[in-house]
Structure formats: C-alpha cells, structure tokens
C-alpha positions in Angstrom: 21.7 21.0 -26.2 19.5 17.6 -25.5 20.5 14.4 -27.1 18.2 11.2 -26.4 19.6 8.6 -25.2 21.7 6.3 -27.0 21.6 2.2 -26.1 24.4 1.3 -28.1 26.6 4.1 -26.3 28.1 3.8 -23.0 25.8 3.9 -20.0 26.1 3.7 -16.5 23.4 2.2 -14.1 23.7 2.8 -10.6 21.2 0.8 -7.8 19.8 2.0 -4.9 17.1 0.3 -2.3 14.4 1.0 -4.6 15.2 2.1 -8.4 17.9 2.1 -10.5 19.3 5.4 -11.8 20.8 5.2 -16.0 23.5 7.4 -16.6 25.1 8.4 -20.3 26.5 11.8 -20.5 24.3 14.4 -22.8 21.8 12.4 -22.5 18.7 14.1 -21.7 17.0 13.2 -18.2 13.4 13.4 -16.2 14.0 13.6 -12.7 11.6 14.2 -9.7 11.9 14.6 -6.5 9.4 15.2 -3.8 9.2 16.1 0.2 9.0 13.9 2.9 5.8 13.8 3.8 4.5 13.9 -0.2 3.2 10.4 0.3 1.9 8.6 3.4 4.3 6.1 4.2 1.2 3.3 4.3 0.6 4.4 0.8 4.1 4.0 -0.8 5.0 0.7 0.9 1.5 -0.7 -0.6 3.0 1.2 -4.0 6.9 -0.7 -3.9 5.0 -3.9 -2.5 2.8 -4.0 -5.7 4.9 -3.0 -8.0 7.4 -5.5 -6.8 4.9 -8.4 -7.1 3.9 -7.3 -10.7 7.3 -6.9 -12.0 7.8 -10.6 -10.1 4.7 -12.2 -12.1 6.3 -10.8 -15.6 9.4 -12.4 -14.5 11.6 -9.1 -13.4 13.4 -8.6 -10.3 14.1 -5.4 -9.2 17.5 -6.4 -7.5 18.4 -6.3 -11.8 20.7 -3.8 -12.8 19.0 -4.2 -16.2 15.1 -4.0 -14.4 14.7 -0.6 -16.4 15.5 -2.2 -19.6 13.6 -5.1 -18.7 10.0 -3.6 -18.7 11.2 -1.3 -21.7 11.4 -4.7 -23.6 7.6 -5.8 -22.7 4.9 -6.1 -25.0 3.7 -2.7 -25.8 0.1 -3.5 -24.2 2.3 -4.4 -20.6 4.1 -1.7 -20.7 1.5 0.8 -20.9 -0.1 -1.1 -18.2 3.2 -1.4 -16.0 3.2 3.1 -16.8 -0.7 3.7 -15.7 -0.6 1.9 -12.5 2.8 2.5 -11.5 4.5 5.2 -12.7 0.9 6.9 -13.3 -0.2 6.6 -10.0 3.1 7.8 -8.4 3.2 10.9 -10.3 -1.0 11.2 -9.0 0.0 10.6 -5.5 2.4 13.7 -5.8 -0.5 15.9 -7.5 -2.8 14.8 -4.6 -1.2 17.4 -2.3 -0.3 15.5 0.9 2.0 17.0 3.5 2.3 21.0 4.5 3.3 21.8 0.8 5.5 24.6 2.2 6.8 25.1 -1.7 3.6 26.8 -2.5 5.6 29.7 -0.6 7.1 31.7 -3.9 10.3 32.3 -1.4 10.6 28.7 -0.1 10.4 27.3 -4.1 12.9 30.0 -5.2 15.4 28.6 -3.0 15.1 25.3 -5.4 15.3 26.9 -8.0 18.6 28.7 -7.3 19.6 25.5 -6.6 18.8 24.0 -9.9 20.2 26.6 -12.0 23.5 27.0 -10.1 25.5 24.9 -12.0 23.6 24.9 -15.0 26.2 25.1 -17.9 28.6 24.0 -15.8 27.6 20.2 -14.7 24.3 19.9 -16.8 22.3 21.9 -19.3 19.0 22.5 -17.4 15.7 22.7 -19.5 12.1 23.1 -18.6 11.0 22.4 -15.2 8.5 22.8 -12.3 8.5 23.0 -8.4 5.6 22.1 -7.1 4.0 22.6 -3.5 5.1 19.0 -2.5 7.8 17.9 -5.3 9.6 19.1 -8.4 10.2 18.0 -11.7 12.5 18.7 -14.2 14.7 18.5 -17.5 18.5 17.8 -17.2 21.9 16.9 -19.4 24.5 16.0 -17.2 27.6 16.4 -18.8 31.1 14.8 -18.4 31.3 12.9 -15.1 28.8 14.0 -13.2 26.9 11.7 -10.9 23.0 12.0 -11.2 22.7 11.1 -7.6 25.1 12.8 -6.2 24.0 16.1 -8.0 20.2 15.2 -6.9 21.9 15.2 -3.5 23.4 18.5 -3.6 20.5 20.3 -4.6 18.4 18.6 -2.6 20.7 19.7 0.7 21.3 22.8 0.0 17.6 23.8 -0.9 16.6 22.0 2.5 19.1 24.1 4.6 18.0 27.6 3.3 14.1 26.4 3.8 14.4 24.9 7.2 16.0 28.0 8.0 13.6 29.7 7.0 10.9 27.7 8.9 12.7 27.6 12.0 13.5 23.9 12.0 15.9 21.1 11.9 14.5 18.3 9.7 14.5 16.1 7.2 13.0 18.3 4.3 13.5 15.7 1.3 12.7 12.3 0.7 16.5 10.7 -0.3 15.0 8.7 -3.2 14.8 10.8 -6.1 12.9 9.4 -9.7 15.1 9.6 -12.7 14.7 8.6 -16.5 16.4 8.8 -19.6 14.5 9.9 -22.3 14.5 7.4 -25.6 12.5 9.2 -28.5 11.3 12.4 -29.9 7.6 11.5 -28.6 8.6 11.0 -25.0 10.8 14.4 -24.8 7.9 16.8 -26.0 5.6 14.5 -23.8 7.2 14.7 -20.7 7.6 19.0 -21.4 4.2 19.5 -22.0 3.8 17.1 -18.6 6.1 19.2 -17.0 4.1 22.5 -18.1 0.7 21.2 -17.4 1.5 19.9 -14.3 0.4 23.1 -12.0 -2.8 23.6 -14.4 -4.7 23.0 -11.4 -3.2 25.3 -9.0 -3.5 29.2 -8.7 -0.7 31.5 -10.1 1.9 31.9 -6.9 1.6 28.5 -6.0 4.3 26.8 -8.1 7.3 28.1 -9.7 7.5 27.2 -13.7 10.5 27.8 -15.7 10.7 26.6 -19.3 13.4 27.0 -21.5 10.9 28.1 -24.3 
C-alpha cells in the first residue's frame, strides 16, 4: 500500500511562504499539522529566522524549489545537526503543549479523524496516525492527482467548522502551514511509525486519539 519515494520518478514540488511541499503519487508521506496557537508566534519567527540563517551559512536558500533536496545532500554529520535543532525542536515545541489544546476533548479529535479517513481509499491510503491536544500527525499515499495541499486544506476546514461549532466560535482553528515529507528508506518509515505511536506516551489515555493501521 506504501511505496518510498522514488528520485528518479516524477515529482512535483510545490512552494509556499515557508516550506516546500514534494509530491510523487504512491509515495508514502509524513504530514503534521498543528493549531493556531501551538506555538507562540515570538517563538516560531525566532525558529524560520534561525533556520533561515543556517541553511544561508551552508549555502541554501529557501526561496529553492530544490531546498529539500539540498540539505538531504549534506554531509551526514550536518544533516543530523540541520534534523536536531530544526526539525527536532519544532516537533518539541508541539509536545510542549501551548495553546487551549481543545483536541484533548475525545469528541473535538474525532471530528479529525472523520476527516482523515473520509476519503481514505479514495484520494490516499491513510496509515498510522495521531491527533494530539495541539497538532496531529500522520501517514498518507496520495494517489493519482491529488494535491497534498489542497487535501491538507480540506481536512483542515472541515475539521475546524464542526469544532468551532462545537465551541461556540468563529475563528481561525488551524495554522494554514501544514509540515509534509516524503519518506526515502525503510529506516525512516518504521522510524517515523514508532514516532507517530510514542508520541502521546506522555499523556493520559483520553487525551489523544491514536489509530494505527497495525
């Protein structure tokens, strides 16, 4: 149901303001996406400033369509230091538990998963994934055409109107940025499903929602 992905294959990369989002149909994807208020704002513009000056200093621009392949060509030493105080620390942010964590609600996180499964088999296979009191991650194949954004999109609106509904309110529930990677080994797939299974450890059982496809 998963294939990795596939460089010499057809790809598409999309950019956005901050991150570029890989595409190749089958393909199996990471992607998380987190609340509003799941990160100070102070704290992620000091995150994209720093990140932006370190890709700068190991000559990498992040206005290149290629930026992703870029740092997966660094020495394996940069890399791994690019991973722990980047994309380490973002995923720690998440786990810190900033904002009103409204997920931990059973009722307000089924309403993303319903969301996630709806067109499961349809647009994507869905595998393993988590929603969390603040963000969610999870494991997807899109299939055909189907645009990673604008699926992120779609469940991203429609879990938001059936929770603010719920909450009585009218507001931006989502942040519109959503993390997505393309998985390129064996290694990274069963590490980033154990990730996705340990990642509530820390919470009590009704505060997350886990689903795995195992």
């Amino acid at each position: 149901m998963f294939e990795l992905f596939d460089p010499a294959a057809e790809f598409v990369i999309r950019e956005s303001a901050h991150l570029p989002h890989w595409y190749q149909p089958g393909a199996a994807c990471f992607i998380t996406f987190r609340t509003d208020d799941s990160i100070p704002r102070d704290l992620s513009a000091r995150w994209h400033l720093q990140r932006a000056d370190w890709l700068t200093r190991h000559g990498i621009s992040l206005s290149d369509p290629y930026c992703s392949n870029r740092i997966a060509e660094l020495p394996v030493l940069v890399r791994k230091e690019y991973h722990e105080r980047f994309s380490g620390a973002y995923l720690a942010y998440l786990d810190e538990g900033w904002g009103a964590c409204v997920l931990k609600r059973s009722e307000l996180a089924m309403h993303v998963a319903n969301a996630l499964r709806h067109f499961d088999g349809n647009r994507y296979h869905l595998g393993d994934f988590v929603v969390m009191p603040n963000h969610v991650h999870l494991m997807v194949a899109f299939l055909d055409n189907t645009d990673v954004q604008k699926q992120c999109y779609s469940w991203k609106k429609f879990s938001a109107t059936q929770i603010n509904r719920a909450l009585g309110k009218q507001c931006r529930f989502w942040k519109e940025e959503s993390f997505d990677h393309l998985i390129r080994s064996p290694e990274q797939f069963v590490a980033i499903q154990h990730y996705i299974r340990d990642n509530p450890k820390l919470l009590n059982p009704g505060e997350y929602l886990l689903s795995s496809s195992t």
